[in-house]
Structures are given as C-alpha cells and as structure tokens.
LUMPANU-259557 format. One line per field, with one value per residue (C-alpha): residue in one letter; x, y negated, z. Coordinates in steps of 0.1 Angstrom, whole numbers. Each point is the difference from the previous one (the first is absolute). Layout:
N
residuo	[a,...] $
xx	[X,...] $
yy	[Y,...] $
zz	[Z,...] $
***
This chain:
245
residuo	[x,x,x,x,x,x,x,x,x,x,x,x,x,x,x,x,x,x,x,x,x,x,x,x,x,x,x,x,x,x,x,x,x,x,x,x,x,x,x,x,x,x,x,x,x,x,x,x,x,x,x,x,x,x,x,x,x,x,x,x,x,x,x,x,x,x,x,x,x,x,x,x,x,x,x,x,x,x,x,x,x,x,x,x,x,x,x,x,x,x,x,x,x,x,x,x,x,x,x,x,x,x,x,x,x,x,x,x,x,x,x,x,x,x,x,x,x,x,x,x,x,x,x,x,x,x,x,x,x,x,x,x,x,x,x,x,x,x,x,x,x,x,x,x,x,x,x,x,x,x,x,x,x,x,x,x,x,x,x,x,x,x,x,x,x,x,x,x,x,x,x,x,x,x,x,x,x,x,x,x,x,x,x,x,x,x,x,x,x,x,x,x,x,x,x,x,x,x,x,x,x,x,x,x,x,x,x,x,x,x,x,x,x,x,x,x,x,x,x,x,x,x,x,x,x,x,x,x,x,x,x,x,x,x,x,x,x,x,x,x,x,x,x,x,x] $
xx	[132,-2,-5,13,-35,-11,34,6,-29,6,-11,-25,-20,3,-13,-44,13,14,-23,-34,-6,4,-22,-27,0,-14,-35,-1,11,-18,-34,15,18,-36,-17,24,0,39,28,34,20,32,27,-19,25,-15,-31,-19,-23,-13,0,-29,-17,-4,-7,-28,-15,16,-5,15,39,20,37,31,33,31,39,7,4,1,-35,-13,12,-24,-22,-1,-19,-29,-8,-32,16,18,38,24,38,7,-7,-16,31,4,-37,-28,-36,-23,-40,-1,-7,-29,17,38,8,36,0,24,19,12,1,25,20,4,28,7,-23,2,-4,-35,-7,7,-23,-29,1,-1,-28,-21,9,-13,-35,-29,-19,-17,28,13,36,-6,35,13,34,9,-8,34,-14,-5,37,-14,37,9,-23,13,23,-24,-30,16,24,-16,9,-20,3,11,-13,24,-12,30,0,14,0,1,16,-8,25,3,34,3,-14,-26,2,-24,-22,18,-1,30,-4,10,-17,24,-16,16,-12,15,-2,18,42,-1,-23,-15,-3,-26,11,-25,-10,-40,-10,-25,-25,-18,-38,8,28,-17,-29,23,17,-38,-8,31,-8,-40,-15,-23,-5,-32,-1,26,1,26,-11,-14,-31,-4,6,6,42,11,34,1,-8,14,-3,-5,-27,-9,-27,10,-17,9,-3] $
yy	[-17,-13,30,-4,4,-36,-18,15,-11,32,21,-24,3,37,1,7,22,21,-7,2,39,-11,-27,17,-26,-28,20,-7,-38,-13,2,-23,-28,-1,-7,-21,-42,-5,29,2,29,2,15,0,9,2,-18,33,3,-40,7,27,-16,-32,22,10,-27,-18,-36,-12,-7,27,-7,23,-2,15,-2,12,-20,29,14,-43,0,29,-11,-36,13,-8,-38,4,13,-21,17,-12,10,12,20,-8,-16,-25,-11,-2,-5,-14,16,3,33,24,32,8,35,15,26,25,9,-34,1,27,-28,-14,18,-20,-6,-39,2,20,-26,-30,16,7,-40,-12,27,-11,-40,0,21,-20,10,27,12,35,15,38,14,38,11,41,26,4,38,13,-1,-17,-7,35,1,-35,14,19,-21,-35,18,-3,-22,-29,-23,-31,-29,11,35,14,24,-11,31,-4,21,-4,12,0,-17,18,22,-19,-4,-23,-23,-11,17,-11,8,-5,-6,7,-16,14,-9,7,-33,-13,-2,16,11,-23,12,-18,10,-5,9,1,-1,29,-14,22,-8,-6,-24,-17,-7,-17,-19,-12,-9,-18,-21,-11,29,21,35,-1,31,24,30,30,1,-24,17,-13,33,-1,-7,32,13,17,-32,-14,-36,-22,-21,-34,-23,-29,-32,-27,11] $
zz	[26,-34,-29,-34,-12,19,-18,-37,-24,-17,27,9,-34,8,36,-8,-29,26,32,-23,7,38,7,19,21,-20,0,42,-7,-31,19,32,-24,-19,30,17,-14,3,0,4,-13,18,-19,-33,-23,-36,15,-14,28,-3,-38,4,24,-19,-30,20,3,34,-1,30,9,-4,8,-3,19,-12,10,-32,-28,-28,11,4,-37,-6,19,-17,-35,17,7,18,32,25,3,24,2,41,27,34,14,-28,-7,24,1,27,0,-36,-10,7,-9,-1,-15,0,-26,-17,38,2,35,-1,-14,35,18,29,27,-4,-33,6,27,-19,-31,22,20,-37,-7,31,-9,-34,8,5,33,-14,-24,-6,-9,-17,-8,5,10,-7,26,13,14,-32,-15,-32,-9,-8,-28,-15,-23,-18,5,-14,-21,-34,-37,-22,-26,-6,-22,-24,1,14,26,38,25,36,29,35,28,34,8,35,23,18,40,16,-20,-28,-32,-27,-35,-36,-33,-32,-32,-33,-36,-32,-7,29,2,36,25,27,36,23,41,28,32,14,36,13,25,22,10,37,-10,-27,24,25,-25,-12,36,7,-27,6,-21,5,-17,-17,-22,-4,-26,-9,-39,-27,1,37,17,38,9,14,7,-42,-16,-20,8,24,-19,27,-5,29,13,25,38] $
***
C-alpha cells in the first residue's frame, strides 16, 4: 500500500529527519555493500544507505530501486548513484548484482503472498551465483506494534525551520498478520494536516523460511538483533542473510 510519505515531496524531504535516530540497521549493512562489487537496494527511498556507503569509499555499482517518485526525487541529489523508478514487478535484472539488501522493513511492504513471491523470483533472478539478499522483517512475537505510537511518535524541522510533528496510530485492533496504521503530520506552516495510512505484513521465521525455499534461497545467516544476536522467540527481528539453493 502506497504511504503518503512515498507520494508528497514534503514528507519525503522529511522521512531521514525522522527515521535518523532509528537506523541501527545501517551499522549491520554498510560492512556487506563495502565488500560486495555491485548492490542493489530494493526500496531505497532517500537512497541514504547507498549515499554512506559510497561516502565510504564503495567503488563499485551501487543501484537503488524505488516505486516512489518523491523519495527518487530525494534520492536524485546525488548523480554518482544509479536510481531507477520501480519495483520488482516492473524492472528486472538477470545475474547482475552480488548483494541485494532490503532495508528499513520493506519487506513488510509485501502483503500478499504473490506479491512476496514475485519479489523474491526477481531477488533470486538478479543475484549472481554466489549472490546474497540480507533484509529483516519485525518479530511478529514480540507485539512491536504496541509500542509504535510512542516509539515513532516524535517532531522535526523543516528546511524552513518550521516545526512538523508526527503521530502514529493504530487504525484497528490487529487480528492475524496485518498491522494498519496512521501517521498525522501537522506544521504550523502547513494549511491542514496530512495523514499517511498503511498496513505492514508480520512474517514469522517458519513462514519466512518456506517462502525463501519456495523461491531458490537458502538461509545463510539469520539474527534477532543488529548486533547479530541469536533469533529467538523475544527478538526483535527477523534479520536474513540468503543465497541461492
């Protein structure tokens, strides 16, 4: 489901203001794009992660994919960094890349099962032989949810200076394994508030690992914390480091 954040440019200027405090997970991935010669970043949005890592030094290809034309336009500051404008069912590769990283719970973004099966055959297509997909989808056993309102509840800045706060709210009660829930943006400087509604998919280990399998990959690592804890039944994530069967 598309949020308002991926389609309004305001929000899209705002998204690492608001996300910067959050990104543990870069720390786990910036090592594997330095090592890796070409890598695709499905789902890139601002292109932040590439950014570092060629800011680090990374000389080889570094690609990022993006449905979203706000966080593309973002993105698209930096020249020296291949951006394309898609998702997995609109552009493929064949062999090309070496490592293919899914970051910020974009997986979650898949809610039906074709649409995780036709991701991963487009994953498993575009890895060389020896390639590897890291991602991480949420620990659905942990209840992370109950805690979003507080945890991604918070305010910045603008390139103005003004202030924009932001409220997140679950939309529902949540029953199986989808999680609905609001963002409301509101900024002096604004007319009206902007509310962004979504809805995430909670994976659990065993079904994750069958929808991996089903696909050609193989589990290679798998971790419960960016610190590469072991994945127990309180992480949480579900932190996947795959390869072709």
């Amino acid at each position: 489901m598309s949020r308002l954040e991926f389609d309004d440019d305001r929000l899209a200027a705002l998204y690492d203001r608001f996300s910067s405090e959050e990104r543990d997970d870069f720390a786990f991935y910036l090592p594997l794009i330095r090592s890796a010669r070409a890598v695709l970043d499905v789902g890139c949005g601002t292109g932040a992660l590439l950014k570092l890592a060629r800011d680090a030094g990374h000389t080889g290809r570094l690609c990022g994919l993006d449905p979203s034309q706000a966080m593309l336009n973002q993105a698209r500051e930096r020249s020296d960094i291949e951006w394309v404008h898609g998702d997995l069912t609109t552009v493929a590769w064949d062999r090309a890349f070496d490592l293919i990283v899914m970051t910020g719970h974009a997986f979650q973004e898949l809610i039906e099962d074709d649409q995780i099966r036709t991701a991963l055959a487009g994953i498993r297509a575009a890895l060389t032989d020896d390639g590897r997909f890291a991602f991480e989808t949420r620990n659905p056993l942990v209840r992370g949810w109950e805690r979003w309102s507080e945890q991604y509840s918070g305010e910045t800045t603008d390139s103005s200076g003004a202030t924009v706060r932001a409220v997140c709210e679950l939309d529902r009660p949540v029953t199986g394994h989808l999680v609905n829930y609001t963002f409301t943006y509101t900024s002096p400087a604004w007319p009206a508030p902007l509310v962004s509604a979504s809805v995430l998919r909670f994976v659990d280990a065993p079904t994750l690992a069958r929808f991996l399998a089903e696909a050609g990959l193989a589990i290679e690592e798998q971790y419960g914390d960016w610190q590469r804890g072991p994945l127990t039944a309180t992480s949480p994530e579900i932190i996947t480091i795959a390869r072709q069967a």
